[in-house]
PAZA-439547 format. One line per 8 residues: number of its first residue (from 1); their letters; for each residue x, y negated, z negated of C-alpha. Coordinates in pm, 1 decimal, padded with zeros to 6 digits. Each point is the difference from the previous one (the first is absolute). Layout:
# residues N
NUM = a = X/Y/Z | ...
//
This chain:
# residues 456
1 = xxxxxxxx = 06737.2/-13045.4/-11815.4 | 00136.6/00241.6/-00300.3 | -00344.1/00089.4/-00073.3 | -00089.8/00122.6/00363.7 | 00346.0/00156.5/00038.9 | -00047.2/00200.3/-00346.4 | -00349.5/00135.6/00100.8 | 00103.0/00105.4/00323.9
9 = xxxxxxxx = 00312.3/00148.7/-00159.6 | -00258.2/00177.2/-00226.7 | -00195.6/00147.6/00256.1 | 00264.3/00113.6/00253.6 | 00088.4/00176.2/-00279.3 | -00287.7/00164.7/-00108.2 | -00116.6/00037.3/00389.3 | 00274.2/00196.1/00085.5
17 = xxxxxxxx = -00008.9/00210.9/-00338.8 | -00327.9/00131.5/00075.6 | 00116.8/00090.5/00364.8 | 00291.7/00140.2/-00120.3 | -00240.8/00232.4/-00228.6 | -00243.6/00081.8/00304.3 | 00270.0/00131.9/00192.3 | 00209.4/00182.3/-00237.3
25 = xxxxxxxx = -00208.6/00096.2/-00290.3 | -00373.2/-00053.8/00114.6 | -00131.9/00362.9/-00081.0 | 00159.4/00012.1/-00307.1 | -00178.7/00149.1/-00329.5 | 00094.7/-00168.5/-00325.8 | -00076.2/00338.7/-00212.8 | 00232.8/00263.2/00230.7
33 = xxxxxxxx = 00235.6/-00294.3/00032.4 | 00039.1/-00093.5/-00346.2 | 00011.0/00457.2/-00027.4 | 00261.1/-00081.9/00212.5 | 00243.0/-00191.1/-00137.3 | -00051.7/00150.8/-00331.0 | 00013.2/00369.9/00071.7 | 00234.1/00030.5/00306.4
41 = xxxxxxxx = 00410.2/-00093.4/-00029.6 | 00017.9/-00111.6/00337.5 | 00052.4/-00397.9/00036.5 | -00009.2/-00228.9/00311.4 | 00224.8/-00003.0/00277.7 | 00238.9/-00307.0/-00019.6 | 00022.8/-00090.8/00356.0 | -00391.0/00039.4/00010.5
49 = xxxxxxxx = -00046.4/-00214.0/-00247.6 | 00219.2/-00288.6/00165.4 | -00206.9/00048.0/00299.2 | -00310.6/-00078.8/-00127.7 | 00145.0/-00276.8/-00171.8 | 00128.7/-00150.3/00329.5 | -00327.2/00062.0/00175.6 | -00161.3/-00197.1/-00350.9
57 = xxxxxxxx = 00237.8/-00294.1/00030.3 | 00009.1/-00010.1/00384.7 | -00407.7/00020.7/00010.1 | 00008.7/-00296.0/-00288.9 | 00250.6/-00262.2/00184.9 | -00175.2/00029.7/00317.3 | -00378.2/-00038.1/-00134.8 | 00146.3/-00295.2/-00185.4
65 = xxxxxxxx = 00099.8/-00167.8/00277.5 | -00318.3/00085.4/00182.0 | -00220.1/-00174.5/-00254.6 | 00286.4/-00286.8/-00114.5 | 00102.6/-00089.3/00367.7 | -00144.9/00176.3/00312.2 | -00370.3/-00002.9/-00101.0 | 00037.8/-00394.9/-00149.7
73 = xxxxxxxx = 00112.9/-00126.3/00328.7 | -00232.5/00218.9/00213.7 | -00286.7/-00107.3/-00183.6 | 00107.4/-00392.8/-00038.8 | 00129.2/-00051.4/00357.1 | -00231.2/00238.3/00221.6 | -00336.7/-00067.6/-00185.1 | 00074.1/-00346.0/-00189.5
81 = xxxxxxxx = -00061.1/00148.2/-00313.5 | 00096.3/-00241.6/-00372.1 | 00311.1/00200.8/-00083.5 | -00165.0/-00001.1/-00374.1 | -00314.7/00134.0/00111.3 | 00233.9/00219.9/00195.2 | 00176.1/00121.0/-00272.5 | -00363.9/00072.3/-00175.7
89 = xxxxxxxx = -00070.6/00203.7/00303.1 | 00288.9/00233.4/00004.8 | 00063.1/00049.3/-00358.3 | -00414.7/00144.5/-00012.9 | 00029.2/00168.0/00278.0 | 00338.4/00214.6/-00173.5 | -00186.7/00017.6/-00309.5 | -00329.4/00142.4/00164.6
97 = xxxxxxxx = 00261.5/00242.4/00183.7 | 00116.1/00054.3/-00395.6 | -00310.2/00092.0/-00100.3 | -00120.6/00243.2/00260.7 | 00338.6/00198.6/-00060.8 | -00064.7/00001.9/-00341.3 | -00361.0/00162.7/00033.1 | 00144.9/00262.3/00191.5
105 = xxxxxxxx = 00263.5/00102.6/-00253.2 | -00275.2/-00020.3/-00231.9 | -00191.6/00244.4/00134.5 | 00312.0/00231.7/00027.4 | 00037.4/-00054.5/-00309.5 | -00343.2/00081.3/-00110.4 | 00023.2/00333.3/00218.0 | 00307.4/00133.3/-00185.6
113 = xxxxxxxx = -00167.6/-00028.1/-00342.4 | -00272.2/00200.2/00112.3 | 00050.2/00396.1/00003.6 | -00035.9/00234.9/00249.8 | -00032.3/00415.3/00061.4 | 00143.2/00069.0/00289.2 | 00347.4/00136.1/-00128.4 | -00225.5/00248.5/-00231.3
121 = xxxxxxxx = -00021.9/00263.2/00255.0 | 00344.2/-00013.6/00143.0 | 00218.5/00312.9/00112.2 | 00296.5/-00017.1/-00190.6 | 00095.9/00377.1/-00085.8 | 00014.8/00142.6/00314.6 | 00075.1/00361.9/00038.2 | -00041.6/00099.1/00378.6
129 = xxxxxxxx = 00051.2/00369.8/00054.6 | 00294.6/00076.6/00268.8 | -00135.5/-00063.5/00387.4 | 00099.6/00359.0/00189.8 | 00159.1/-00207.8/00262.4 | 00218.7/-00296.3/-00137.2 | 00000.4/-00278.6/00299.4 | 00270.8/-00301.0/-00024.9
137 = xxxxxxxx = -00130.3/-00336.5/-00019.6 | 00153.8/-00317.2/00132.7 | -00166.6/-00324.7/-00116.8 | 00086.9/-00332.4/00165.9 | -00078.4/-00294.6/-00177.5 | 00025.2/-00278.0/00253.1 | 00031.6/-00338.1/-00117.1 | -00288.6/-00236.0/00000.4
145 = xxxxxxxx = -00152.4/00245.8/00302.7 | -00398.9/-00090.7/00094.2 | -00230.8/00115.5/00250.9 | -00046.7/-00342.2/00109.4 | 00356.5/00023.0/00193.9 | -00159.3/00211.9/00231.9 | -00283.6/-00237.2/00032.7 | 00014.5/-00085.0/00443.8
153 = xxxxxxxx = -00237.7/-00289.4/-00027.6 | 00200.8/-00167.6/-00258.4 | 00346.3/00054.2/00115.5 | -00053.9/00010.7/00342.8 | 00138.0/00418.5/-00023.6 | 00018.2/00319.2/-00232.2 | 00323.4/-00068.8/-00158.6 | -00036.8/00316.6/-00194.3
161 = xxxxxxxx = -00050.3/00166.4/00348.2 | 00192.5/00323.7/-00107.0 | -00098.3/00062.0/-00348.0 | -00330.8/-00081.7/00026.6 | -00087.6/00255.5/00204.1 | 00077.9/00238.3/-00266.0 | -00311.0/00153.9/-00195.2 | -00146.0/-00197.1/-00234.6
169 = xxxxxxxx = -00054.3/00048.6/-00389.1 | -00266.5/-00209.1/-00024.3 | -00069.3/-00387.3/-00071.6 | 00267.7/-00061.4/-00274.1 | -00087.7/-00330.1/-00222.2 | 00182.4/-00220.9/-00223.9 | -00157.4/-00045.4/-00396.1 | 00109.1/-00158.8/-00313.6
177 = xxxxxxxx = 00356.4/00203.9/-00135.6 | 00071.2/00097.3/00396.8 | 00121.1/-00342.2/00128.3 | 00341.4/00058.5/-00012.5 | 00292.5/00242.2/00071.3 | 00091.3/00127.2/-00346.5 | -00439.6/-00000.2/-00075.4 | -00063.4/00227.5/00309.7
185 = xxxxxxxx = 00316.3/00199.6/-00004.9 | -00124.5/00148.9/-00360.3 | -00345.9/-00041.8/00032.0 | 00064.5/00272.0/00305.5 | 00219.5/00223.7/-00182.3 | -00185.0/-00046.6/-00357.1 | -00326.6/-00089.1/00111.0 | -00000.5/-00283.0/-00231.7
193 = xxxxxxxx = -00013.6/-00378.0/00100.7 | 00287.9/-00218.3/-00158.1 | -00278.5/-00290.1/-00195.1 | 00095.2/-00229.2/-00093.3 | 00151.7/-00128.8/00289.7 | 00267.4/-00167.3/-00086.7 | 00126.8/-00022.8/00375.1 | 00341.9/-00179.6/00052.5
201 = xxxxxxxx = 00101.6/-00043.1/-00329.6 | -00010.3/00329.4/-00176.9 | -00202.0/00202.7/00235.7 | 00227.5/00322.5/00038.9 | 00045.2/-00019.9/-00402.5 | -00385.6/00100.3/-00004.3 | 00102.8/00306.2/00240.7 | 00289.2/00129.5/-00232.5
209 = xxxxxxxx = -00299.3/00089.2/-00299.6 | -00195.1/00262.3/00069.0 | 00279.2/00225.1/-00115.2 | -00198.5/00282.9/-00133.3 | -00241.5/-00030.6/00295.9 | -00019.6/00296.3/00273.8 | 00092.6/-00089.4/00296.9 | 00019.7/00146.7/00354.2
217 = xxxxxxxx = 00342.4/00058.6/-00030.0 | -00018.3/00139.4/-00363.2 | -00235.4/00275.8/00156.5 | 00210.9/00073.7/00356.2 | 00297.8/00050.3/-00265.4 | -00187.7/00278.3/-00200.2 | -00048.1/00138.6/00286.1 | 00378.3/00032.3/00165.1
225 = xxxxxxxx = -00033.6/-00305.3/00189.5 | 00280.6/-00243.9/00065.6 | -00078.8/-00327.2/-00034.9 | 00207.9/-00295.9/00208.9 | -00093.1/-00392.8/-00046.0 | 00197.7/-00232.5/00277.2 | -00041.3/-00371.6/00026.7 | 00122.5/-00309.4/00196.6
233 = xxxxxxxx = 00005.4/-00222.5/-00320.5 | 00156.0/00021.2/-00364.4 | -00073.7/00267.4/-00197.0 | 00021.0/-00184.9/-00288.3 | -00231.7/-00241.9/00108.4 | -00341.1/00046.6/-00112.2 | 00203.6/00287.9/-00213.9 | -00097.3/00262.3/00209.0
241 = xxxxxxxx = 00324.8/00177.3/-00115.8 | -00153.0/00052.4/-00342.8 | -00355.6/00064.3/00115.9 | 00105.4/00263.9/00223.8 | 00256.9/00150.6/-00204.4 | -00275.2/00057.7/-00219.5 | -00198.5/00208.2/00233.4 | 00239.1/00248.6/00112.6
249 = xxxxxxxx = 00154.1/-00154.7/00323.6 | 00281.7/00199.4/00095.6 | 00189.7/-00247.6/00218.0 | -00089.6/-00358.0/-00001.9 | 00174.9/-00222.4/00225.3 | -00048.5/-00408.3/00055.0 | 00239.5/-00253.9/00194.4 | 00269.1/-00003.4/-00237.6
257 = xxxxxxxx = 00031.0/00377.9/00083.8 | -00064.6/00007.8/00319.4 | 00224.1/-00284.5/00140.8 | 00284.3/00042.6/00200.1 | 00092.8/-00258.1/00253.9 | -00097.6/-00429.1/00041.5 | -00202.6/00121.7/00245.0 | -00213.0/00203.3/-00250.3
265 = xxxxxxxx = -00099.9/-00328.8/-00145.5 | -00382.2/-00043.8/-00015.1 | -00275.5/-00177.4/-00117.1 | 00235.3/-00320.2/-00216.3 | -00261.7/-00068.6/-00264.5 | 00024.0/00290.4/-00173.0 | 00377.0/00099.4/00125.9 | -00155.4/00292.1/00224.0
273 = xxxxxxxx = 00111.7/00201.0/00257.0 | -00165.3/00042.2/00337.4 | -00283.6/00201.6/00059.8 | 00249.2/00198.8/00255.3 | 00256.9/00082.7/-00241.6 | -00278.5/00154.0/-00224.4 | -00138.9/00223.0/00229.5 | 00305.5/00079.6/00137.3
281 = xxxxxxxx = 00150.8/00107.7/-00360.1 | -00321.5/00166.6/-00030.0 | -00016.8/00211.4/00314.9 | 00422.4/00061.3/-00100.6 | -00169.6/00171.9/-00341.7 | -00285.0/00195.5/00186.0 | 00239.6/00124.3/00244.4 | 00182.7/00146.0/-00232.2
289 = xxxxxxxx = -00200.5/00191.3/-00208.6 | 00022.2/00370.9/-00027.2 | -00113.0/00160.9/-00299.2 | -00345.6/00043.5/00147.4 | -00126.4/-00176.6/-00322.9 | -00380.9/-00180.7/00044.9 | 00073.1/-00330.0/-00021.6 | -00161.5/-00387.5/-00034.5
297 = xxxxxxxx = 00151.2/-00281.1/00109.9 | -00111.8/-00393.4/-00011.6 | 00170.2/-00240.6/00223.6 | -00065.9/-00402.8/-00069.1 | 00083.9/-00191.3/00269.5 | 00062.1/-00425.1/-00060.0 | 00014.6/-00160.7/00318.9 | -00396.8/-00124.9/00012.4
305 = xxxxxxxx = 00077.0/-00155.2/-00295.7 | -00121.1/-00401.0/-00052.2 | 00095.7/-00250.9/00023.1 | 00112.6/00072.4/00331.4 | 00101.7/00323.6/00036.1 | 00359.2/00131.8/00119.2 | 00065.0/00036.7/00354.9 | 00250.5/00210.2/00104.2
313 = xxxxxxxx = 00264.1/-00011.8/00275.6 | -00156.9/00276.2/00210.7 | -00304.1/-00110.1/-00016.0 | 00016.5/-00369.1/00123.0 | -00187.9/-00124.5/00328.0 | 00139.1/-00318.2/00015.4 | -00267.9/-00134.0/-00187.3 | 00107.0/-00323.9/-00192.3
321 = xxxxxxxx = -00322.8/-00103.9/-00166.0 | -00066.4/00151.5/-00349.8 | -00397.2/00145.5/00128.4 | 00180.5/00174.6/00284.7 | 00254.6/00140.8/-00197.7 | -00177.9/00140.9/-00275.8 | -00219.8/00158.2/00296.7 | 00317.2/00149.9/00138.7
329 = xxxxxxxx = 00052.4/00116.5/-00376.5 | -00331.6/00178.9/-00006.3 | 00043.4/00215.1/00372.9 | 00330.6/00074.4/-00160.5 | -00135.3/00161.9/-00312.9 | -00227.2/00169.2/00257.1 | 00269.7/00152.3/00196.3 | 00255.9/00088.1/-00250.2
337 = xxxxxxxx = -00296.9/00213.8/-00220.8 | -00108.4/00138.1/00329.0 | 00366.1/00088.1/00102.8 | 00099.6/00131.1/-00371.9 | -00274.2/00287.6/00013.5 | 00063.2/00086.8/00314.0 | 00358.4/00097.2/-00098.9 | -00059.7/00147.4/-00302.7
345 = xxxxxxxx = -00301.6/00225.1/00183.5 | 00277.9/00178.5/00205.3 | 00214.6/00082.2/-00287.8 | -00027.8/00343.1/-00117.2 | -00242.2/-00111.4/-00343.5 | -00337.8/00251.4/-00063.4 | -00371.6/-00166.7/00010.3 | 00112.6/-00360.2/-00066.9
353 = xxxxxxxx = -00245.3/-00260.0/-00007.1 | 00003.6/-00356.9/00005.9 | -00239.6/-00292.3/-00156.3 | 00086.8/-00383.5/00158.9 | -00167.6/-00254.3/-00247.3 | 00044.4/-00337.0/-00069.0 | 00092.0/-00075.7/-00405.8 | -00222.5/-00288.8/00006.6
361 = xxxxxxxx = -00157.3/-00274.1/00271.5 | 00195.0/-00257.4/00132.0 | 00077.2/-00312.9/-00208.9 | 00073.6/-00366.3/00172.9 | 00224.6/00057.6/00273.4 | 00067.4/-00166.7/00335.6 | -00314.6/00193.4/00130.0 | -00252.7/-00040.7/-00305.3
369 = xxxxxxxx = -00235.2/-00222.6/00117.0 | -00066.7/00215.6/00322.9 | -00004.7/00272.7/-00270.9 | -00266.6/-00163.5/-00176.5 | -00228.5/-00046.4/00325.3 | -00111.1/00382.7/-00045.4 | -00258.0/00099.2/-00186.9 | 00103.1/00341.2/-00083.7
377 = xxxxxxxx = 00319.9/-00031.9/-00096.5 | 00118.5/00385.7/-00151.8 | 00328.2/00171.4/-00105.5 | 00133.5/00224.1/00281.4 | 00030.1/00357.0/-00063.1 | 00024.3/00264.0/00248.0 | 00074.6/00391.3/00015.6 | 00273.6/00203.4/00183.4
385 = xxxxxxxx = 00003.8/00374.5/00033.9 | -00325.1/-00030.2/-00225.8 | -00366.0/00110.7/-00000.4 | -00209.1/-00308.4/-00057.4 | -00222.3/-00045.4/-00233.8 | -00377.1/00170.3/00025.1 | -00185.2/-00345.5/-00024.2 | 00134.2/-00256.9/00276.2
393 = xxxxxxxx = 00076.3/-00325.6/-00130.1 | -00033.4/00037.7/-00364.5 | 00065.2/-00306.6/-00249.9 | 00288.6/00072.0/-00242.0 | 00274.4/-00185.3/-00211.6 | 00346.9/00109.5/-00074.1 | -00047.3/00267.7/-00282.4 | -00250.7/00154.1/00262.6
401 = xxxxxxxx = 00294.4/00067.1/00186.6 | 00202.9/00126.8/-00275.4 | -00295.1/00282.6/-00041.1 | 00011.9/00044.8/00404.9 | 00347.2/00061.1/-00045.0 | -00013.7/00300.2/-00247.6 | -00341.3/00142.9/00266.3 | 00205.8/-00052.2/00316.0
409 = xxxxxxxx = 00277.0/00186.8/-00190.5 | -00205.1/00286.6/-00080.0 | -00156.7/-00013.9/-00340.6 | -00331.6/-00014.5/00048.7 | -00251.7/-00224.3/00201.8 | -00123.6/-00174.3/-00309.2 | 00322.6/-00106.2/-00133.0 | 00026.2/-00278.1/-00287.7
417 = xxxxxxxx = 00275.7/-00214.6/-00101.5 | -00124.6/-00299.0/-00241.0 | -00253.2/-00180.0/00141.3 | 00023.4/00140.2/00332.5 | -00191.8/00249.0/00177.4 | 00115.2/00224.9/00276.9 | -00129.3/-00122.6/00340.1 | -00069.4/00360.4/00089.4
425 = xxxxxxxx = -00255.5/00039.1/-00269.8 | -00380.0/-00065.9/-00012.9 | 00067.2/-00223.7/-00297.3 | -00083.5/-00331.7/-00020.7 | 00286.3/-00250.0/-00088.2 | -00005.9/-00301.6/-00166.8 | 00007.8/-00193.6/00315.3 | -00348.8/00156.6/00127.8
433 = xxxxxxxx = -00148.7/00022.4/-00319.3 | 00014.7/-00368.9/-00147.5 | 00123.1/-00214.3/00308.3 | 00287.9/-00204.5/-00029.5 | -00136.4/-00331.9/-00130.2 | -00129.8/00193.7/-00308.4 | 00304.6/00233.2/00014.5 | 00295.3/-00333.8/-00042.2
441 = xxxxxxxx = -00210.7/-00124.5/-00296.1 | 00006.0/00350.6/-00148.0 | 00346.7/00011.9/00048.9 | 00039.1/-00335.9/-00157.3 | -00173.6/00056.0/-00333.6 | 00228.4/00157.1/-00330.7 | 00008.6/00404.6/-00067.6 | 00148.3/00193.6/-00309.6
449 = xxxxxxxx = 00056.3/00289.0/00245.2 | 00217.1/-00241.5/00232.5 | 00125.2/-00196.6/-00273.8 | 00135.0/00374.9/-00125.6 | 00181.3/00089.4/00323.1 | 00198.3/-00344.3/-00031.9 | 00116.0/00093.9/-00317.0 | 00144.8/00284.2/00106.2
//
C-alpha cells in the first residue's frame, strides 16, 4: 500500500508540474530567460507567484486522487480489473503521459539553444519626419476580444454586431511573445515581442525592459504629442507603471486611480474596476481637453477577462448560467466600445481615429470550447474614422500594428517600429514572409541582439 501511494504521490506531482509549465511558461527560452534574470532588476510579482503555486498544488491533490482513488475503483468495479494489475495500469499510463511532456520540453529546449536572425534587421532608431497634419489616435485594447464572437453559426448571433461592422485592419494573429496583455501591449508600441514568455508569473516584468527601446509613444512625444494610458486593472500589475513611465506617458491612470464609488468595483481577481467606470473616466479626460495638443491614448478594458469574466449590473439578462453570462459579458463589451466612440466623435476633438483590437485570443472561459470549434480563430481589430488598409485582409501580428499606428498617423506608408511593418506598405512582414509555424520557432530560438534589449 505505501509503495503504490508513494508512486502515485510521485507522479501527481510531477504530472501537474509539467502542466503547470505548459500553461505558464511553455514558450519560454532558457538563454533570454536566464538574460533575464541576470540583466534586468525587476523580480516576480508576489501574488503571482502564490497563484501559480495554488494552481500547482490544487492540479497535484486532485490528479492524486484521480489515479489513488477514482481511477482504482472505476477500473476494479466497472471492468473487474486485479486492483494490482490495476495499479500497473495507471501508474504506466501517468508515466507514458510523463514522458510525452518531457519530449516536448525537450524540444523547446533544443529550439532555444539554437540561434536565430530575425532581430538583426530590426527598427530601433526611428526618426520619422513631422506628418503636415497631426491626427489623434485612440487605441482600444479590448480584453481577450476575437473574431470568433461574431461567429453566427457558432453562437447562434453576431455578438460583436456593432463593432464589427467597423472597417477592418486585416486578419490579426497571435505568435510566440504576443500571448498575453503586457506581450502585445509592448510588442504594439515597441514592435518587439516580450520572449520569453514568462506569462503569469513575471510576464509584465519582461515588458518593463526595453528601456532604451523606441517606442510609439517615444516618437508621438518628439513630436508634441500627448500621450494618455487608462486601464481597468492595477497599474502596478504587470508593472506597467514603470514600463510606461519609461516611454514618455504623460498621464497614466489604472483602478487604484480611477476608483471612486463600491459600485466602481470590477473585475475581483485582479481588484479592477468596471469596464464602465474606465471609459467613463476616459471620455471625462477627452472631454476636457483644450490645448489643441495631438494626442494618443490607450484604453485596456478587463471585463473579458478568464476565468469567467466580470459581469456588470447593467448589463445582466437574467442569465444565471456561467455560458450565458459570459455571452451577456461579450454584447456588453460590444455596446459599451460602440457607445464610447460615438460620444467622443461629437466632442469638439480634430481628425481622431480609432483602432478596436483584441490584446490577445481568448483563454479557457465559460465559452472556450465553442471557441475552439472555429477554425479561424483571429484577434479582432477594426478601424474608425480610418482609411483601410490598400491590401484587404492582410496577415499581421501586434508590432505590425505598432508600425500601422505611426502610417495611419501620418509618417509615412512604410512605417517601421521593431519587427513590425506598416500595413500600408508593399513590404512584406514577417507573418507573410516565413508563415507562422516557422515564425514561433524563430521566435523561440536565443539572439545577442534580443538578449541586448533585455539588458537594457
Amino acid at each position: 500500500m505505501a509503495p503504490r501511494i508513494f508512486v502515485n504521490l510521485l507522479l501527481s506531482v510531477l504530472l501537474s508540474a509539467f502542466l503547470t509549465i505548459r500553461r505558464y511558461f511553455w514558450s519560454l527560452t532558457l538563454n533570454n530567460l536566464l538574460s533575464f534574470f541576470l540583466y534586468t532588476n525587476t523580480v516576480p510579482e508576489i501574488p503571482f507567484s502564490y497563484f501559480i503555486l495554488k494552481k500547482f498544488i490544487l492540479c497535484a491533490v486532485l490528479l492524486f486522487i484521480l489515479l489513488n482513488f477514482f481511477l482504482p475503483f472505476l477500473l476494479t468495479k466497472l471492468f473487474r480489473i486485479n486492483r494490482k494489475k490495476c495499479f500497473g495500469y495507471i501508474s504506466l499510463s501517468a508515466f507514458c503521459l510523463l514522458l510525452f511532456f518531457t519530449a516536448q520540453l525537450m524540444h523547446n529546449i533544443r529550439l532555444s539553444l539554437e540561434k536565430t536572425d530575425i532581430y538583426e534587421n530590426m527598427a530601433l532608431q526611428i526618426t520619422p519626419p513631422d506628418p503636415a497634419n497631426k491626427k489623434n489616435l485612440i487605441l482600444i485594447i479590448a480584453e481577450s476580444l476575437e473574431n470568433t464572437y461574431a461567429d453566427e453559426k457558432l453562437f447562434g448571433k453576431n455578438l460583436l454586431s456593432r463593432i464589427s461592422s467597423e472597417v477592418k485592419l486585416g486578419r490579426y494573429y497571435q505568435t510566440a511573445g504576443t500571448d498575453n496583455t503586457a506581450s502585445a501591449t509592448t510588442a504594439i508600441l515597441c514592435g518587439i515581442p516580450s520572449t520569453p514568455k514568462l506569462s503569469e508569473f513575471i510576464r509584465g516584468s519582461v515588458s518593463s525592459s526595453f528601456s532604451k527601446s523606441v517606442c510609439i509613444s517615444d516618437i508621438l512625444h518628439q513630436h508634441g504629442y500627448d500621450n494618455y494610458f487608462y486601464t481597468s486593472d492595477s497599474l502596478p500589475f504587470a508593472n506597467k507603471n514603470l514600463f510606461l513611465r519609461q516611454h514618455h506617458f504623460d498621464e497614466i491612470k489604472g483602478a487604484e486611480e480611477l476608483y471612486q464609488t463600491s459600485k466602481d468595483a470590477g473585475h475581483s481577481h485582479f481588484n479592477g474596476i468596471s469596464d464602465t467606470r474606465l471609459f467613463d473616466a476616459a471620455y471625462e479626460k477627452l472631454s476636457s481637453l483644450k490645448s489643441g495638443r495631438p494626442f494618443f491614448m490607450i484604453i485596456l478594458t478587463l471585463n473579458m477577462h478568464d476565468p469567467d469574466g466580470f459581469l456588470e449590473n447593467r448589463c445582466k439578462t437574467g442569465n444565471t448560467d456561467k455560458k450565458s453570462a459570459f455571452l451577456d459579458i461579450v454584447q456588453c463589451s460590444d455596446k459599451q466600445i460602440a457607445a464610447f466612440i460615438n460620444k467622443v466623435q461629437k466632442l469638439p476633438l480634430k481628425d481622431t481615429v480609432f483602432i478596436i483590437a483584441g490584446d490577445h485570443l481568448a483563454r479557457p472561459n465559460p465559452v472556450f470550447s465553442t471557441l475552439n470549434k472555429s477554425n479561424d480563430r483571429m484577434i479582432f481589430s477594426a478601424l474608425v474614422n480610418a482609411a483601410p488598409p490598400p491590401v484587404e485582409k492582410r496577415p499581421f501580428l501586434a508590432w505590425d500594428m505598432g508600425a500601422s499606428i505611426l502610417s495611419l498617423l501620418g509618417f509615412g506608408d512604410n512605417a517601421k517600429i521593431g519587427l513590425g511593418v506598416s500595413l500600408y506598405s508593399s513590404e512584406q512582414n514577417l507573418l507573410e514572409k516565413s508563415g507562422a509555424e516557422k515564425l514561433n520557432k524563430e521566435l523561440m530560438k536565443n539572439s545577442e541582439k534580443y538578449n541586448e534589449l533585455l539588458r537594457n
